[in-house]
C-alpha positions as a printed Julia matrix, in Angstrom:
520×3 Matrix{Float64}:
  13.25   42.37   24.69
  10.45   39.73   23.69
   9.34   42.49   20.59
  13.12   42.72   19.87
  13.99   39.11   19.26
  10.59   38.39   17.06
  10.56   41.64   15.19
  11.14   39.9    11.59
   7.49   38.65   12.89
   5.9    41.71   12.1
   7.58   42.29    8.67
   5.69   42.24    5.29
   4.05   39.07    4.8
   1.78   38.02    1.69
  -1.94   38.3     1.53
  -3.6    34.93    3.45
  -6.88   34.27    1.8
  -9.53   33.98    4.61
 -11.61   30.4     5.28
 -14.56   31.98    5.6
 -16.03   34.86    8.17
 -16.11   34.38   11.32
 -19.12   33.77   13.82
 -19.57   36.22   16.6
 -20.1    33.51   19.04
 -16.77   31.31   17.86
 -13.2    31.22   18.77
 -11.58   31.65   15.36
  -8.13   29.57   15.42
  -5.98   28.11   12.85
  -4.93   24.85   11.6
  -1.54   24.13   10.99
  -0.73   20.35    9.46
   2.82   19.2     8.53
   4.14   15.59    7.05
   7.84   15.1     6.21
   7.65   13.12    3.78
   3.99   13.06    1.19
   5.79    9.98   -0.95
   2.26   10.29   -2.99
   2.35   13.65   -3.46
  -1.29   14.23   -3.52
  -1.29   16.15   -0.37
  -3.85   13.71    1.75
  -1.7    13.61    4.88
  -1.8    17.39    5.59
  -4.99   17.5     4.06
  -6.36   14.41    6.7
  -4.82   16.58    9.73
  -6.79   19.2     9.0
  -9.92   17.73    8.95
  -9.67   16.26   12.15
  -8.23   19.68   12.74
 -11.76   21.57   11.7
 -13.71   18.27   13.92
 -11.24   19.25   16.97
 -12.19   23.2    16.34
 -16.09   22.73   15.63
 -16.19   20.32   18.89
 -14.67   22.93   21.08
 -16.61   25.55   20.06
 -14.18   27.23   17.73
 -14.02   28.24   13.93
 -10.89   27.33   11.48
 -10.65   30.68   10.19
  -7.0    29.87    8.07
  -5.19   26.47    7.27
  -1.44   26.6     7.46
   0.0    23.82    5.9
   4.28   22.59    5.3
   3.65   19.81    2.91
   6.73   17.28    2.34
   8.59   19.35    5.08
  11.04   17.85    8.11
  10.61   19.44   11.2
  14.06   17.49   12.59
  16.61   18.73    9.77
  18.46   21.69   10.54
  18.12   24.36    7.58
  14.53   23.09    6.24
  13.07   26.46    6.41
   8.84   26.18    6.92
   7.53   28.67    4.96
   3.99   28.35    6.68
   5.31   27.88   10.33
   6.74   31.27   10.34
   3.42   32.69    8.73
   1.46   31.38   11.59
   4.01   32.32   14.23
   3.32   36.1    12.52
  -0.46   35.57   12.88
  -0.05   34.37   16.44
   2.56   37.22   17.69
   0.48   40.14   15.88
  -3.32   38.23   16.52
  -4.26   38.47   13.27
  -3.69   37.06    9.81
  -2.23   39.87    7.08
  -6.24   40.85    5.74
  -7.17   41.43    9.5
  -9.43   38.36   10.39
  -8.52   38.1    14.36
  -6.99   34.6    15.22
  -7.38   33.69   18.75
  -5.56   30.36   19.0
  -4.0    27.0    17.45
  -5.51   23.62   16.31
  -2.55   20.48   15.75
  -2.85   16.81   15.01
  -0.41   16.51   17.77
   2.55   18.48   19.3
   5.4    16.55   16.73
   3.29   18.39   13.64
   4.45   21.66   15.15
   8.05   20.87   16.11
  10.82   18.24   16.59
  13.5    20.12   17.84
  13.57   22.11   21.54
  14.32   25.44   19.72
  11.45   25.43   17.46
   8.41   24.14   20.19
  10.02   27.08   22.23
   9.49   29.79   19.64
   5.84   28.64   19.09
   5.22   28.87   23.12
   6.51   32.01   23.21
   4.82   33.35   19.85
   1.54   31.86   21.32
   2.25   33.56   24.66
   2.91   36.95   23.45
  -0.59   37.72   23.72
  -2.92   36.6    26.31
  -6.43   34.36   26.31
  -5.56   32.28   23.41
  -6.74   28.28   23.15
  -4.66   25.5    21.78
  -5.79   21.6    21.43
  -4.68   18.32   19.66
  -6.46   15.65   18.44
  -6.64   14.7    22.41
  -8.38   18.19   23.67
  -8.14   21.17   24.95
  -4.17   21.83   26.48
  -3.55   25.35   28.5
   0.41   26.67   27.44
   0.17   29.41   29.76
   0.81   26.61   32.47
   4.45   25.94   32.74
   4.09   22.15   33.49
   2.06   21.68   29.48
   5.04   23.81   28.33
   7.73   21.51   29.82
   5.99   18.18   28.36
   5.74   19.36   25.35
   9.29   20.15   25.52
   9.63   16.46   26.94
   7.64   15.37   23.71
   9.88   17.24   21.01
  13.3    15.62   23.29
  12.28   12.15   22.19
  11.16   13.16   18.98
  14.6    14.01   18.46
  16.12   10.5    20.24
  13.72    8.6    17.68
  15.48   10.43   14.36
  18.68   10.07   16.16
  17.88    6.11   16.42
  16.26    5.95   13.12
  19.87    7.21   11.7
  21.52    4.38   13.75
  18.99    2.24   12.39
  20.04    3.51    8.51
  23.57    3.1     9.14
  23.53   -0.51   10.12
  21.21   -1.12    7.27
  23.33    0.15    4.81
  26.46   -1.76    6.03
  24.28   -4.97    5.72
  24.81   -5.73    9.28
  21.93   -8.17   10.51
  20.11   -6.52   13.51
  18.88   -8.05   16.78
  15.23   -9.86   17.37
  13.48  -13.05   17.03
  15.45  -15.33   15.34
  13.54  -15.67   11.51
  11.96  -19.08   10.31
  14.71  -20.56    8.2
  18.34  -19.42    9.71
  19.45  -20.4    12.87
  20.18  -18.57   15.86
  22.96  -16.56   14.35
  20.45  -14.96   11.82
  23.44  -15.79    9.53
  23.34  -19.54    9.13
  20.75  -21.17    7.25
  18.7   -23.85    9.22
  18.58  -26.56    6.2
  15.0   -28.15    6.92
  12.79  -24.76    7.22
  14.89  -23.15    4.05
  13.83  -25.8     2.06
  10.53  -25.7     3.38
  10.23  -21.45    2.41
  11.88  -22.09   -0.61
   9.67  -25.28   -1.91
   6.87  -22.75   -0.88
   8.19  -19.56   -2.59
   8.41  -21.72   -5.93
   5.22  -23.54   -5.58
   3.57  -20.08   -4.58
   4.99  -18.12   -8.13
   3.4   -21.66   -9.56
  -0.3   -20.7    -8.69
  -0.43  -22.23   -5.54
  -2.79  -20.74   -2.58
  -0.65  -19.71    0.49
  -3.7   -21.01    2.41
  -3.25  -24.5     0.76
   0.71  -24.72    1.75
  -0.11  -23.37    5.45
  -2.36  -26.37    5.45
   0.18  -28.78    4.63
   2.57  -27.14    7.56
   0.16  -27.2    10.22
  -0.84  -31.23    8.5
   3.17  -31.33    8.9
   3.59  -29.83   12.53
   5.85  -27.1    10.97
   5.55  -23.99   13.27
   6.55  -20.37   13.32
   9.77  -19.27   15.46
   7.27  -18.71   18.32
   5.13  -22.08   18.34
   2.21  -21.11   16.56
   0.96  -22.83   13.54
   1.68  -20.98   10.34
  -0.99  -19.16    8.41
  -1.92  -17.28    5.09
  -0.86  -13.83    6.53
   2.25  -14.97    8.36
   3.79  -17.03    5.7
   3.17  -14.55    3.18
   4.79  -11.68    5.05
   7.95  -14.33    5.27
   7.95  -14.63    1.75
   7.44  -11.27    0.87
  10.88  -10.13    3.06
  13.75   -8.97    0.97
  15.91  -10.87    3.59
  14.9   -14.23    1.96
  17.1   -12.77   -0.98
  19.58  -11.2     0.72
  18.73   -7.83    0.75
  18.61   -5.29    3.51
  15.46   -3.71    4.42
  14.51   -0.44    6.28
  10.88    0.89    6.78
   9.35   -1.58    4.63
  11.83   -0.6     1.83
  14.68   -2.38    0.21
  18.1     0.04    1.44
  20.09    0.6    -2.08
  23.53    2.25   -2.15
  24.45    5.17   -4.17
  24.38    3.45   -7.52
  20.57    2.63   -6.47
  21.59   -1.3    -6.5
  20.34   -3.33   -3.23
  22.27   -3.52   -0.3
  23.6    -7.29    0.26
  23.09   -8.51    3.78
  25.89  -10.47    5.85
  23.31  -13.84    5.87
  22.84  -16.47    3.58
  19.86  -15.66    1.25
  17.18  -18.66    0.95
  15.62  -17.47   -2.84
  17.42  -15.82   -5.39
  16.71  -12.22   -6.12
  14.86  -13.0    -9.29
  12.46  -15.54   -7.58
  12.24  -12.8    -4.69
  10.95  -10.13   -7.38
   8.37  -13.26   -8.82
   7.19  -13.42   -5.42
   6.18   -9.84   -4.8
   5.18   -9.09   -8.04
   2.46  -11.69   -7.58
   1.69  -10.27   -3.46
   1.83   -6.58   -4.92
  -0.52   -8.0    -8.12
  -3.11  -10.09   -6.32
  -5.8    -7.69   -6.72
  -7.86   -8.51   -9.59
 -10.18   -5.95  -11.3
 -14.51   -4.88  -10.36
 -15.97   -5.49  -13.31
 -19.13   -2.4   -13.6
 -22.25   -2.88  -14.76
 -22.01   -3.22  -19.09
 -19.08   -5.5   -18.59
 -16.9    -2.06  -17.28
 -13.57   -2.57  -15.58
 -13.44   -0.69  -12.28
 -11.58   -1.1    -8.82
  -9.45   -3.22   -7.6
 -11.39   -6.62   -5.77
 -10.09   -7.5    -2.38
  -6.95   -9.68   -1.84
  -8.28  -13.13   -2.23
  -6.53  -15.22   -0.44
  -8.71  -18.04    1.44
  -8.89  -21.36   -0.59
 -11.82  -21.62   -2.38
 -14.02  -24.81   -2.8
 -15.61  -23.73   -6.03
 -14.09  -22.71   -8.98
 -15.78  -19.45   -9.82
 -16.53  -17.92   -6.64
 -16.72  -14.27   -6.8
 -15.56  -14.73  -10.46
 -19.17  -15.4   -12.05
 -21.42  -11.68  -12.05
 -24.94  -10.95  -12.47
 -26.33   -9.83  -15.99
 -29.63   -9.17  -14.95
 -30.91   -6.0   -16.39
 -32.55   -3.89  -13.81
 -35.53   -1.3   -14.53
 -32.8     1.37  -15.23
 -31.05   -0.12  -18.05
 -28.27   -1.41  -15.8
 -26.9    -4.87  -14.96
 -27.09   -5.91  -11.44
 -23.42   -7.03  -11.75
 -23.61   -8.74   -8.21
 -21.16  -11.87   -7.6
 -23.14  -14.82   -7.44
 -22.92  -17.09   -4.72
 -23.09  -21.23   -4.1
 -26.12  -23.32   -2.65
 -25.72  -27.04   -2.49
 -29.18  -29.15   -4.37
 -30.96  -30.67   -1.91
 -29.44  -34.18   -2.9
 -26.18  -32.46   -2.3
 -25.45  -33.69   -5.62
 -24.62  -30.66   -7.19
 -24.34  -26.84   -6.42
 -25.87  -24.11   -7.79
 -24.53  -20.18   -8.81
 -27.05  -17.66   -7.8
 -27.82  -14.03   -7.59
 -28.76  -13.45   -3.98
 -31.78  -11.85   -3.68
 -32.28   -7.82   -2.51
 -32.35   -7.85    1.08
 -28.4    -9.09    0.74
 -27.59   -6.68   -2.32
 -28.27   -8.83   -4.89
 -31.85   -9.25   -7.5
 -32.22  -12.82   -6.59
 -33.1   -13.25  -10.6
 -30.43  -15.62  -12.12
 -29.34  -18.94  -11.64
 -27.19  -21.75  -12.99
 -26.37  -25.14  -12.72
 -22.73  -25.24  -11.12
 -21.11  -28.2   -12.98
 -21.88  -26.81  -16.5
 -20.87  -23.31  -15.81
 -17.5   -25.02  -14.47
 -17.0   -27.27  -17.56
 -17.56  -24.05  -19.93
 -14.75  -21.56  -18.55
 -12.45  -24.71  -17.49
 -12.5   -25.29  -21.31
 -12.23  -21.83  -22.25
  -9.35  -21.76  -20.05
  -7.39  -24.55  -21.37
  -7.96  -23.51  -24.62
  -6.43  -20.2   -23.6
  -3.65  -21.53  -22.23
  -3.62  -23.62  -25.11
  -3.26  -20.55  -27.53
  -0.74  -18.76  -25.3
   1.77  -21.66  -25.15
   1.57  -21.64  -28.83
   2.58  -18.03  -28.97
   5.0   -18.33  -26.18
   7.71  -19.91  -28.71
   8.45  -16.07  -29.09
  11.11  -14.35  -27.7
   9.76  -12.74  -24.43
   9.73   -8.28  -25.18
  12.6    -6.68  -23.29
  11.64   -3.81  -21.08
  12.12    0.02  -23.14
  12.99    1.85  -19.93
  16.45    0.43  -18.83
  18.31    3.81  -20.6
  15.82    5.83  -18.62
  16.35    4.18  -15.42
  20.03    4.1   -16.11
  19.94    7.98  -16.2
  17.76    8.99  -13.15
  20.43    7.17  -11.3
  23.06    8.84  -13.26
  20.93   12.06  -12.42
  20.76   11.48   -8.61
  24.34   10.43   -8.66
  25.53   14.04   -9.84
  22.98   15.85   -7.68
  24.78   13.76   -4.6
  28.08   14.52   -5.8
  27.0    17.86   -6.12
  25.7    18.2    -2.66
  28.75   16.7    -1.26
  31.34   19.03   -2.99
  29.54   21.81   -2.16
  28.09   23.41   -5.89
  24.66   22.73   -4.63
  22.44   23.89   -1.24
  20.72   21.45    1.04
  17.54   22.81   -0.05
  18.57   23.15   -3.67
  19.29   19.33   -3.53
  16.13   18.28   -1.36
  13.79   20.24   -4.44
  15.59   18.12   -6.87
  15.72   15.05   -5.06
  12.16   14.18   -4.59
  10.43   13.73   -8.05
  14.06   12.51   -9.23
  13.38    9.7    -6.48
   9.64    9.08   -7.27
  10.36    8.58  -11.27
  13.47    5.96  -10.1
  10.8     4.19   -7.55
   8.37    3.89  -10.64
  10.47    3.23  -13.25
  12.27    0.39  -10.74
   8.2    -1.02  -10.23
   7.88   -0.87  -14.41
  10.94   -3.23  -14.42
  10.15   -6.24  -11.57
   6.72   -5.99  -13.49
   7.87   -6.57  -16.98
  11.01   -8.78  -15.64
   7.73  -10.73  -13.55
   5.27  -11.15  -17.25
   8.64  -12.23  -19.74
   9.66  -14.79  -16.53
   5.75  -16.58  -16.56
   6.3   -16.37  -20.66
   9.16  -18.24  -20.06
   7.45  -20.55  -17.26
   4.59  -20.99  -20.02
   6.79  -22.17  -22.86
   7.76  -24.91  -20.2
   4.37  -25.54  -19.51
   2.63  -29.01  -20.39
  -0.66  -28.22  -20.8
  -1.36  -31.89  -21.58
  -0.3   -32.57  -18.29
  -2.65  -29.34  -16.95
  -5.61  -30.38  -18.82
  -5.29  -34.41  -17.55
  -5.07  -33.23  -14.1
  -8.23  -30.7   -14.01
 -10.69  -32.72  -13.38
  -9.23  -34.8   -11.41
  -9.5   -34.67   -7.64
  -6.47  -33.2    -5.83
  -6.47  -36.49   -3.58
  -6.09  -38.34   -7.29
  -2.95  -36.17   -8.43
  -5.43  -33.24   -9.58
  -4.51  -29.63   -9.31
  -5.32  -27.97   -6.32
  -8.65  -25.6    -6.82
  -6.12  -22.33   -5.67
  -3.95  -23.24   -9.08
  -7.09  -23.42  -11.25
  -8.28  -20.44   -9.92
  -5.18  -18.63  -10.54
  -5.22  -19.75  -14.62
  -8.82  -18.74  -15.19
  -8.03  -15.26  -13.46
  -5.14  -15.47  -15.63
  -7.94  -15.46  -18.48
 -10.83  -13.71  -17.24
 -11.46  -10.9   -15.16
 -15.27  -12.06  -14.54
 -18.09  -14.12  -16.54
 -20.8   -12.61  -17.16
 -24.05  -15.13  -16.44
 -27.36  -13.79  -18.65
 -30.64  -14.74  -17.35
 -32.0   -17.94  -19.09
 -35.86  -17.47  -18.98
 -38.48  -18.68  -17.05
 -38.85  -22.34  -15.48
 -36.67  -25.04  -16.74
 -34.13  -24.59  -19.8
 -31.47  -26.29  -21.61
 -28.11  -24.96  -20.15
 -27.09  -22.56  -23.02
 -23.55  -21.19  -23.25
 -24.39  -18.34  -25.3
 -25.76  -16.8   -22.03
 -22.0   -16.57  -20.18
 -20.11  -13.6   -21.47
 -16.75  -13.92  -20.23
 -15.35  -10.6   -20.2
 -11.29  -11.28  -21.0
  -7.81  -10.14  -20.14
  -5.69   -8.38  -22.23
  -2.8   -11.15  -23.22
């Protein structure tokens, strides 16, 4: 009966290149990893579950003889068809891949990689069961599916898999009507969710503006908590909370699911049922500038590299983590380490220095603080000087709003076409998903370039007059605040380079900082 119903098992199958041979003294097993949806498409889900896949296998006492792998595949939608899944089903049933290497049992990330519907989680217990002795384990250890109670809770497992897709399509359909959903009531509507609550809009949207400005988010937390503003729950705002507030398509209006603005067929945002505190174009300023805030390593020779870490803290120097080594070491290379601050011991003055090796650093250059800061404030203002000049021009239009105009055109036929019937589920699911990736990049190409022609417009508007007067003075005085000057010179510079000066004391020289520029 059982050989009846899983005869296509045993048909033809292609050859399965084998992992390597197999120990004497090991169990060999396989891996199988699955991820529905690989939005990078660089494979490193499935390829993560399988590592901890092989560290599961080695800690057992087993050997990963094959890796099965449904990349980009659902396990919940009816008529997905995993290609791999029914190879290792074969290998189970028959206790051997198709070149012979024996395969003793099955190595899984966890039991929703194998399965999300009943139907499926039975055919693997039963493929698995065909023969006996074999091993299975998760991520968690060892599990025995002869037993009939580890058969039923897996069974359990795959039953709420299913109730979360089914809720996750409630969740989708209410997001695309616009409807607002239940929770915490959100800082700046009132209890309705609908309503705006007049004081804390104004509040968000003074710091939405002042944030696309320059402003630190640490700087305007400080005010609230100076204020007595607090979050829906009591707590005093900070850095991380208000900028996730900010960074909500809700405070424009739009509808949001999974981290991800919900868009109708014609790709434009769905419009919520509430009353939206920014408009959508200061919405886009505001996460272009949360999705940009990573400034660029600079590598020894003046190299750009990686991205630094988000920066958010408020600063009490200028050029903190901005000014680098240029030490050259024995190899030829610069040290390249951020310098750091110590105060003189008149606490005059402070001091940028290369820490010494036990910390990373060379320990061999150092600079007075207060010239350093005079040089690149002045290089800055005369680059801002030189930019508002050129800002008279008309800001360049984006080149990719035909292109974008026909993916969506594109996706729009392949719905139609799925809808009508002319094309396949699977047909349209192949299509779909670079069709979507290109849309999702050219739609990140636009806020960008819509986000640099909006600050060209901001700088023809700028007074730099007005900038210059108020850098140096202190904040207290009417200055800017240290956040907004750092935000202009990393509009400028993506580090300075500080040369050594020589042994014992020496005129401050200029000609040793090599500021290593942005691109205009």
């Amino acid at each position: 009966m059982v050989e009846g119903a899983y005869r296509h098992l045993y048909l033809e199958a292609p050859p399965i290149p084998r992992l390597a041979a197999v120990p004497a003294d090991l169990v060999p097993v396989v891996s199988y990893a699955r991820i529905s949806a690989d939005l990078r498409k660089d494979e490193h889900g499935v390829q993560d579950q399988h590592r901890v896949n092989r560290e599961t296998a080695s800690r057992l006492g087993w050997t990963v003889v094959h890796e099965f792998t449904d990349n980009d595949k659902s396990a919940a939608k009816m008529g997905v068809v995993r290609d791999d899944f029914e190879a290792m089903l074969r290998a189970l049933m028959t206790g051997k891949l198709p070149d012979g290497t024996p395969v003793r049992g099955v190595v899984v990330l966890a039991n929703d990689r194998l399965a999300r519907r009943p139907g499926d989680y039975e055919r693997f217990v039963e493929a698995f069961t065909y023969n006996d002795g074999f091993v299975f384990a998760d991520a968690k250890g060892p599990a025995n599916l002869y037993s009939e109670d580890v058969e039923s809770m897996g069974l359990f497992g795959v039953v709420i898999s299913k109730m979360e897709v089914r809720m996750r399509n409630s969740h989708r359909a209410r997001a695309v009507s616009g409807k607002v959903v239940g929770g915490p009531c959100p800082f700046g509507w009132k209890g309705d969710r609908i309503t705006l609550e007049p004081d804390e809009a104004a509040l968000l949207r003074q710091a939405a503006r002042e944030f696309i400005g320059g402003r630190s988010l640490y700087s305007i937390v400080m005010e609230w908590q100076e204020k007595d503003v607090r979050t829906p729950r009591g707590n005093y705002w900070q850095t991380r909370t208000l900028r996730t507030a900010l960074a909500k398509p809700r405070m424009c209006g739009f509808r949001e699911l999974d981290g991800e603005v919900v868009r109708d067929e014609s790709g434009n945002p769905i419009v919520g049922e509430w009353a939206p505190i920014l408009t959508p174009e200061e919405w886009y300023a505001v996460r272009a500038i949360v999705d940009a805030r990573k400034g660029r390593n600079v590598k020894r020779g003046g190299v750009l590299g990686d991205v630094l870490p988000d920066d958010y803290r408020e600063h009490r120097y200028l050029l903190t983590d901005i000014l680098r080594c240029g030490r050259v070491k024995a190899d030829g290379t610069l040290c390249n380490t951020p310098l750091r601050i110590r105060r003189t011991p008149d606490k005059q003055r402070h001091i940028y220095y290369c820490p010494d090796k036990s910390v990373g650093g060379c320990g061999g250059v150092a600079r007075r603080g207060d010239k350093v800061d005079e040089f690149v404030s002045e290089a800055v203002l005369a680059k801002l000087e030189e930019r508002q000049m050129r800002s008279s021009e008309v800001p360049s239009l984006w080149s990719g709003d035909e292109e974008l105009k026909q993916a969506l055109e594109e996706r729009n036929e392949l719905a139609r076409g799925l809808a009508t019937g002319r094309m396949t589920s699977e047909t349209f699911f192949i299509a779909i998903a670079p069709l979507e990736e290109r849309i999702a990049r050219l739609r990140s190409e636009k806020s960008r370039a819509d986000a640099a022609a909006d600050s060209q417009r901001k700088r023809a508007v700028t007074d730099i007059e007005d900038v210059r007067r108020r850098w140096y003075l202190e904040e207290k005085d009417g200055g800017l605040p240290m956040s907004t000057k750092r935000t202009y010179v990393r509009e400028v510079f993506h580090a300075v380079i500080v040369h050594p000066a020589g042994k014992g004391r020496t005129a401050f020289n200029p000609d040793l900082l090599e500021p290593v520029w942005r691109a205009d």
